[in-house]
Every structure is written in C-alpha cells, then in structure tokens.
N, C-alpha and C positions, 0 to 999 in steps of 0.2 A: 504493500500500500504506500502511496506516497505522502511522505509527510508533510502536511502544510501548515503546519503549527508554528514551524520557524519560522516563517515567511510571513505568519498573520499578526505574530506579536512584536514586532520591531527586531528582527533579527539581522545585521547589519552585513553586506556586502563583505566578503573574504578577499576582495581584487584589489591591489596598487590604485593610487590616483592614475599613474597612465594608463594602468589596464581599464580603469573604466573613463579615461577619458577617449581610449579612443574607441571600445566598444560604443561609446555614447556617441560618438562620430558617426561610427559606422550603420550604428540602428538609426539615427537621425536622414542620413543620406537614403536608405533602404526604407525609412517611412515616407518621407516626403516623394522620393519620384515613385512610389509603389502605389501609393494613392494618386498622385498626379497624373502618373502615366498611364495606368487601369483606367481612371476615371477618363481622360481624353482617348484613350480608346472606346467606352463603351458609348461617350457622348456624341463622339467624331462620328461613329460606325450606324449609330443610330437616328439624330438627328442628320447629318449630309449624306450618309452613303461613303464615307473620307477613304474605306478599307477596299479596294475592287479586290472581291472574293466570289465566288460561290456562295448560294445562300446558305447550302450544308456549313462549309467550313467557318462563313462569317459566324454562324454560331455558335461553334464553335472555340472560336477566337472568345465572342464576347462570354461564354461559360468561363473560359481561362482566365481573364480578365477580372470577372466578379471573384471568383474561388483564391486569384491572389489579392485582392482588396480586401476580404473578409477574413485570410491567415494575415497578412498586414496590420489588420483591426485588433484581432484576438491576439496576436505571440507579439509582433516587431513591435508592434507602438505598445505596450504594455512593459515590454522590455526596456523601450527607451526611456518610461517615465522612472521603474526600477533604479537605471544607471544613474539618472538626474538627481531622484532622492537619497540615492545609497542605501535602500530598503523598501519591502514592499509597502505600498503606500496605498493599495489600489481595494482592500478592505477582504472580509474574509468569502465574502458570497464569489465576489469577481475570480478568485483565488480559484475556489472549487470549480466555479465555470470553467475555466482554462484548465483546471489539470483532470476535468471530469472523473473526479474523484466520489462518488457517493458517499462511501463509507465511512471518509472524512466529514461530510456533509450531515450526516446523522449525526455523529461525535462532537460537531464543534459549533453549527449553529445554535443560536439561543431561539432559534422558533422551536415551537411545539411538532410533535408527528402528524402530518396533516392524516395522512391516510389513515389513522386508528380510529378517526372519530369520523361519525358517520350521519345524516342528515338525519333530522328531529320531525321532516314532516311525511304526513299520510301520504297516501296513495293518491288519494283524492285532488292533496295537494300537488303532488309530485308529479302527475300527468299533464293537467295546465302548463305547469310552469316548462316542462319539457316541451311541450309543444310550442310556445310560444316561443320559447330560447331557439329552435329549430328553425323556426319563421325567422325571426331575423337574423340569426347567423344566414341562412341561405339568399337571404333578398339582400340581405347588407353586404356579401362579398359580390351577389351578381348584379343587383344596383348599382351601387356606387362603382363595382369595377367595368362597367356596360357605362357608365356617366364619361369615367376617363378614356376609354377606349375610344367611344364615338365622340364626343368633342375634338379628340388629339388626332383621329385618324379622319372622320368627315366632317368634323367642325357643324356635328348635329345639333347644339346647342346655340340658338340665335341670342347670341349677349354681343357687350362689348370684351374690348381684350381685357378689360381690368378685370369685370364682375364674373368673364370664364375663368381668369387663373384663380379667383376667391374663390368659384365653385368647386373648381378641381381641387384645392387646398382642402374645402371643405369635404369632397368625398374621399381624399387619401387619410383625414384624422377620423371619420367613421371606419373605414376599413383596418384602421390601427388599433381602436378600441373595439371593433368585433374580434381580432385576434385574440385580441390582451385580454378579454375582459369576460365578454359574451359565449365565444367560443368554450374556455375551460368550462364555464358555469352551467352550459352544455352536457360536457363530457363527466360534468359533475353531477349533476340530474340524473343522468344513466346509468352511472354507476351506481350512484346510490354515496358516496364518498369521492374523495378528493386521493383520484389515481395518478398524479400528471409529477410527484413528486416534490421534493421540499426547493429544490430550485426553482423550476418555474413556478414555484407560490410566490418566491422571491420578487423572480420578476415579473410576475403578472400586478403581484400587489405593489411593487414602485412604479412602474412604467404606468399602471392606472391614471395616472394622477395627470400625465402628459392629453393624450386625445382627449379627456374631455374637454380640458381646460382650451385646449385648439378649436375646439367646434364652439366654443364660447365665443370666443374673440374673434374666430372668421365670420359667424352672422352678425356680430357687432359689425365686424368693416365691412361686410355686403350694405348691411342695411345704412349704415354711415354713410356711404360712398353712394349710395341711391339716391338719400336724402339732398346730399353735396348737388350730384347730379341734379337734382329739379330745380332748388334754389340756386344754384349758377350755373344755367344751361350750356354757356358760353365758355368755360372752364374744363381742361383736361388732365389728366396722370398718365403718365408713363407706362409701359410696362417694368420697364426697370426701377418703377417705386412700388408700382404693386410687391413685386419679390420683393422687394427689401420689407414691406409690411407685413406681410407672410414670416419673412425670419426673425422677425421680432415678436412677431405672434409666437412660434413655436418655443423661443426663449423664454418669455414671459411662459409659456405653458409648461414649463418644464421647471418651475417655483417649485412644486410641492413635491418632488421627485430628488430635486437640491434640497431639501429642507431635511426631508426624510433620511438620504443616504449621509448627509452630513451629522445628524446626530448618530448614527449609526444603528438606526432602526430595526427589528430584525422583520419576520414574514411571518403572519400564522392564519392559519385556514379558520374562519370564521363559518359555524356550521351554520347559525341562524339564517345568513343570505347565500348559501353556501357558495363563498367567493374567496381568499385570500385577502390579510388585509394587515396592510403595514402597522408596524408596533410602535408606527412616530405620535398616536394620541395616547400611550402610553409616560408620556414625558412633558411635562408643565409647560417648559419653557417651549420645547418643539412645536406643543399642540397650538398656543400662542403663536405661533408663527405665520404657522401654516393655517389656522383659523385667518390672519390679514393677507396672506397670501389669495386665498381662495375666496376672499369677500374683493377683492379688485380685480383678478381673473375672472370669476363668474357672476358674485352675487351685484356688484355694480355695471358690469356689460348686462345681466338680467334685466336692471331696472331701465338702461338707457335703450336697450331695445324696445322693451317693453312703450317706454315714452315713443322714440321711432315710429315703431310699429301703427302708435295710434295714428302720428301725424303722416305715414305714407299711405294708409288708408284712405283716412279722408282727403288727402289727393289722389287718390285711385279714382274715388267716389265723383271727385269732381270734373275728374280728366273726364271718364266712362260718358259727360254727359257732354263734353263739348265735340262739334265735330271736327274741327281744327285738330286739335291733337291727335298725332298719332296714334295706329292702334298697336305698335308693336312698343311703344312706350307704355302704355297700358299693363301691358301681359308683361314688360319685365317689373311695372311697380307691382302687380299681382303676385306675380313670382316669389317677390322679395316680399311680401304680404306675408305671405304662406308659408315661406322659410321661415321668418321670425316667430310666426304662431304658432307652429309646431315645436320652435325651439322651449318659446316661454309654457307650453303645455304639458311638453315634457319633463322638465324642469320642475314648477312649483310647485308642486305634492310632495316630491321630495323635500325639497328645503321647509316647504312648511311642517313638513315631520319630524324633519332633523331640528328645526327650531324648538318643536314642543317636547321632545324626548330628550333635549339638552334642558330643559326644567326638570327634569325627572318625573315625569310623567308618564304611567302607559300607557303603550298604542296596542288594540289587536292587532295580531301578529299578521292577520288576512290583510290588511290596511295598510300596515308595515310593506309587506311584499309587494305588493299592490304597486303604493308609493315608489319604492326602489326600483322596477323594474319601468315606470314609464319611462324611465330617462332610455332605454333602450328604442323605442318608439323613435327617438330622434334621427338612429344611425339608420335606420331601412323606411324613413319615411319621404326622405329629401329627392331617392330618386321619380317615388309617387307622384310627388308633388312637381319637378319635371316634367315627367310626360302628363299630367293633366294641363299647366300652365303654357308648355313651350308646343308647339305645334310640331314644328319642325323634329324634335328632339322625339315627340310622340308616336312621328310616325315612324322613325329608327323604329323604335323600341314594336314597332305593330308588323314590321317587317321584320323582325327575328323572331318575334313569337310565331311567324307566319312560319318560318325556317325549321322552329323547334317543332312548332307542332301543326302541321301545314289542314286537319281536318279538323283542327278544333277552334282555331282562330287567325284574326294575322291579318295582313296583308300583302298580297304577294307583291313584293316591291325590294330590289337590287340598293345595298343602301347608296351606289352612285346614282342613284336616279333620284334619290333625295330633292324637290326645288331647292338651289343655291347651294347644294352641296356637291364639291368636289373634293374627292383624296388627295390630303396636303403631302404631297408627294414629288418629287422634284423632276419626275420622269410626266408627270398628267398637268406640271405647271407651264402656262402659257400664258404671256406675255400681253395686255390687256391693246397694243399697239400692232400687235401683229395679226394679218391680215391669215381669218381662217382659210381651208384647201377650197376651189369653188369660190370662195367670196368676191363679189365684184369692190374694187376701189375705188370711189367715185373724189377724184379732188378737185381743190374750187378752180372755176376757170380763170386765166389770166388776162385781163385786157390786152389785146396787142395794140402796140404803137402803131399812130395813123402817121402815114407817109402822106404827103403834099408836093403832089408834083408842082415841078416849077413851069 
C-alpha cells in the first residue's frame, strides 16, 4: 500500500536546493507548453481545421492531446507546486486522488463510511424521487447538450452573440451540476445507499457549491444584459467582454468550494437528502463565510432578478401590443421572461426552508424533499423553455425527435434546411459579395461621355 501519510502531514522534500530547483524548472517548462501546446492543438484542430489529417487520425491526434492535458493536470502540475512548497501542500483528499489509493482513503479521511448507512425512506418515497432524479439527469444531459451542439454547429438559437455565449455558459453549468450532483443522487436512489465511494462524496460535495452558484449569476447577466438592451437600444458588448463576464462569473462561483477546501473540510454522505455534503457548516467561522459568500452569489442575484424579471415583463407586455416593434424582440424578452421565472421558482422553497429550519424549527420531511429537489427543475427546464420560446431552435429540436422516433413525432426536416441556418463550417462559408453559380450580375450602368463633333 502506499503511504500517504508522509506527504499529508508536512513531510519535507529529501532533495538539495539544486535538485529541486531545477526539477522545478523542468516540471515548470513540461506544465506550461503541455497545456499550451495540447490546448492549441485541440483548439486549432477544432475551431479552423489548423491539423490537415484524416478525420480517423485527426481524432485521434485530438484523444492524444486531451489524455496528455489531463496526466499534465493530475502528476506534472501537482509536482510542480510540491517542488515550489518543499512539501505536499495540495491536502489529503487530492493526495488519495492521485495515488488512487482506497485503503489509504478509509484510514485517513475524517468523513464518515458513506456506504454503511443506508437511506431512511419508504418505498413509496423512494420510487418518486427515483423517477424524477431519472427525468432530469436524462433531459439535463440531452437538453442542455442538444442547446450546445445546435447553437455551435447550426446556430439554431436566434439571439444575439452576447445573450448565445450566456446561454451556452448557462447550459454547460447545468450539465456540470447534473454530473456532480443529480446524477450520484440517482445512483443513490437505486441503490438504496451511497455506492460511488468516499472520494467522489468528496468531490461531488465541494464541486457542488461551483454550478449552482454559475447558473445564479448567468441568469442574473442574461437578464441584466436584456434589461441594458431595451433601455439603451443604441449601445453594444463585445464578445470578448461577454467571456471575460462569464470568467468572473465562474470565479465568483467557485466562493464556497475556496471557503470549504480552505478550512479543510472533510465529505460525509448525508442520508436524509441522500446526497454528500461538505463538513465546512460544521465550523463557526467557515459556516460565516460561506453563509456571505452564498447570500451575494445567489441570495442577492435572486432578489435582482426577481426585480428584473418584473420590469422585462411589463415591457414584454407592452412591446406585444405595439406594432412597431419587432416580433423577434419580443420572443427574446419572452425568453428571458421564462428563464428568470423558472430560475426564481426553483429556487424559493428552498431558501424559504432553509430560512425557517435555520430557526430550528421542523419541517415534514415530505416538504423538506419537496423543497430540495425543485432546484433540480432549473437544470432540465431551460432547454423546454427554448424550444417553446425560440422558433427556430424549436424546430431543431422537432426534426430530431422526427430522426429519433420518425412514427411517433417530429418533423421530417434536414437541420440545414433550418430558415437562416447554415453549418458554421469553413468548407459551407461563403462570402456575402460573391456572386452564387447561375447568378446573373446586374451593375449600375455608366454614363458614356458625349462626343461633339466639331
């Protein structure tokens, strides 16, 4: 077995300063063009086409390429931060990750055995709850992953460029929290107990704390950015500001995950909602933190949405009745209508529960459940609320059910046949000045100069 007890308690580097100044060199140099280099390959090869391969091999290339970005992630950069501290520094859960030690992992974490304890509810209960956990793990990875695909690949989504990259931001932190989150709670259901082990409890219950807090804060900027939109028609954003609010978005979401791992939190499987749940409201000072942490990530984007929400309404309300206004402004303050509302619907049973059980008060447990699980409603409900609002997006989605299940529904429709959709594709782009095959040319005539004879 390997021992990782020296490595977790401050056990200090046995190497010369040269030895580890230049090993720190060398894992330094081996980090930086390992991610650089991987990453401009899979970006190159993916967005331009940069690689001319075979499609077999290119994919091969880009499998190479991810496989050495992710032993880069897990051994070299891990190493190099080792060499920089002069000891491990990277805590004991990460430790076990990397040396996929179990045996260690029972012996030295301070979480509890998830797997020995076993769920508290009936049958009765237990069937619901599976079933619905089922529903949206399956719509939340084919949603949201059917959202990214056809936006990226036929640009099935009629938005602007800002409020597509927010949407797409928004369906990649649903898909991160049906992973993280929904998915075990799933495998947890069926089982009847918590089979998935005391690591992934680990990191199912820190990474938690990351996707919700993202889907907070990207319907806050959809609906901000709506709002901005109507009151100053005349005003535009970049895409290269979009991203950059998106990665502040995700750092901000990633509060209560730094809160947690820094007091050194441990993981224990909570049977009551049978989900794993970090041991950082076990600790005064942490619980304080992370209690202002998650009232600025969520509970304050809640209320400004919420305000939002009302006033893009009633200009919905009032656009819908002039005829001036466009209808495809319409249908995206609609849109944003509906994302908001769903967010805030999902949401407040929760917090108003967690409010009144923070008095110490009970709740039925039915209620409880109840509560806890609308917030799941949010990840499988956004692409719903797409194809009923977007047209275009809707009839994607009517031509693949048609594919899937061609005698039960659908429409039989090619998605290039899409109106105004063509595959953003570099081989099918053409040039809005160039004269299609057939096309007649028609340019303006020239006056000719009148001659005067003499």
């Amino acid at each position: 077995m390997t021992n990782t007890s020296g490595l977790m308690t401050g056990m200090d580097l046995v190497f010369s300063p040269l030895q580890v100044a230049s090993l720190g060199t060398f894992c330094f140099i081996m980090t930086f063009f390992g991610l650089l280099g991987n990453g401009t390959v899979l970006y190159s090869s993916i967005r331009y086409n940069a690689i001319r391969l075979d499609r077999v091999s290119l994919i091969f290339v880009q499998n190479l390429a991810v496989a050495d970005m992710l032993y880069t992630i897990c051994v070299i950069l891990p190493q190099l931060i080792t060499y920089i501290a002069g000891k491990w520094v990277l805590g004991k859960a990460y430790c076990i990750v990397m040396a996929q030690d179990m045996e260690a992992s029972l012996n030295e974490t301070e979480a509890a055995d998830a797997s020995s304890q076993t769920l508290p509810f009936s049958i009765a209960q237990l069937v619901p709850l599976t079933v619905f956990c089922f529903i949206v793990t399956f719509f939340g990875f084919l949603g949201n992953g059917t959202v990214l695909y056809s936006s990226v690949r036929y640009n099935a989504i009629r938005l602007d460029r800002v409020s597509l990259i927010l949407v797409q931001n928004l369906a990649v932190a649903d898909i991160i929290y049906t992973l993280c989150v929904i998915l075990p709670q799933l495998i947890t259901y069926v089982a009847g107990q918590w089979v998935l082990g005391n690591v992934y409890c680990f990191i199912s219950a820190q990474i938690s704390f990351i996707p919700g807090s993202a889907n907070a804060l990207t319907v806050l900027l959809i609906t901000s950015y709506r709002l901005w939109l109507v009151t100053h028609p005349f005003s535009s954003t970049s895409k290269n500001e979009a991203r950059i609010a998106v990665a502040i978005t995700w750092v901000l979401a990633s509060a209560g995950t730094i809160i947690s791992l820094s007091y050194k939190s441990s993981s224990t499987f909570n049977p009551q909602n049978g989900k794993c749940m970090s041991g950082v409201y076990e600790n005064l000072a942490a619980q304080a933190l992370l209690k202002i942490a998650l009232a600025v990530i969520v509970m304050i984007p809640l209320l400004v949405i919420t305000v939002e929400n009302i006033i893009l309404c009633v200009i919905a309300v009032k656009s819908s009745r002039r005829h001036e206004n466009s209808k495809a402004n319409y249908k995206a303050l609609l849109m944003v209508c509906a994302l908001s509302g769903l967010f805030i619907i999902s949401w407040v049973p929760y917090i108003i529960f967690t409010l009144i059980k923070s008095k110490n008060t009970d709740i039925p447990q039915a209620l409880d459940l109840l509560a806890f699980h609308c917030i799941y409603i949010n990840s499988f409900g956004n692409p719903i609320l797409y194809t009923l609002t977007n047209k275009r997006f809707g009839l994607y989605v009517s031509s693949l059910l048609y594919n899937m299940f061609p005698c039960l529904c659908g429409v039989k429709m090619s998605p290039k046949d899409l109106p105004g959709v063509n595959p953003t594709s570099s081989t099918n782009a053409r040039s809005t000045t160039e004269p299609r095959p057939g096309e007649q040319v028609f340019e303006p005539s020239v006056p000719q100069r009148l001659t005067v004879r003499e």
